[in-house]
C-alpha positions as CSV (number, residue, x, y, z in Angstrom):
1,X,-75.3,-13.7,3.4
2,X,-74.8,-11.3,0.0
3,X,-75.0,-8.1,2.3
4,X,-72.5,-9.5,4.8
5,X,-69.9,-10.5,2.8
6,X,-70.4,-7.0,0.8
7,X,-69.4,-5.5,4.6
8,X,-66.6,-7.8,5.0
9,X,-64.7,-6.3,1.7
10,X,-65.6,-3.1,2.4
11,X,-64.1,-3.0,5.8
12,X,-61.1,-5.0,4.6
13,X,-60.8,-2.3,1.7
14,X,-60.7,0.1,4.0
15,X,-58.1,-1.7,5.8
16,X,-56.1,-1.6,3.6
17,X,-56.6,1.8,2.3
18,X,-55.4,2.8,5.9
19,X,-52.5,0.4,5.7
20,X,-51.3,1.9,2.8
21,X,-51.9,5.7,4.2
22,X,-49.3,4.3,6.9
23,X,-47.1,3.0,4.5
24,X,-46.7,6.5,3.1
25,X,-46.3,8.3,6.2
26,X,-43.1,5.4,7.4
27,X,-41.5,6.1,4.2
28,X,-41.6,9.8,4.7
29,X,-40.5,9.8,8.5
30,X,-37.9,7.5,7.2
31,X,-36.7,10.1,4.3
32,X,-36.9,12.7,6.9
33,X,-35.0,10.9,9.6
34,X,-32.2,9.8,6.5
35,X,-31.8,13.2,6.2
């Protein structure tokens, strides 16, 4: 029970992680694009 929901915030972590990395990357094709 302890060990799953360690997994379940990791992967959501990473989730997020990766949604952020893609924030980053629309915002720059977006700059570039503006310009």
């Amino acid at each position: 029970m302890y060990k799953d929901c360690i997994g379940k915030t990791t992967i959501a972590t990473k989730i997020a992680q990766n949604l952020l990395i893609v924030n980053r990357l629309n915002v720059l094709l977006n700059l570039v694009i503006a310009m």
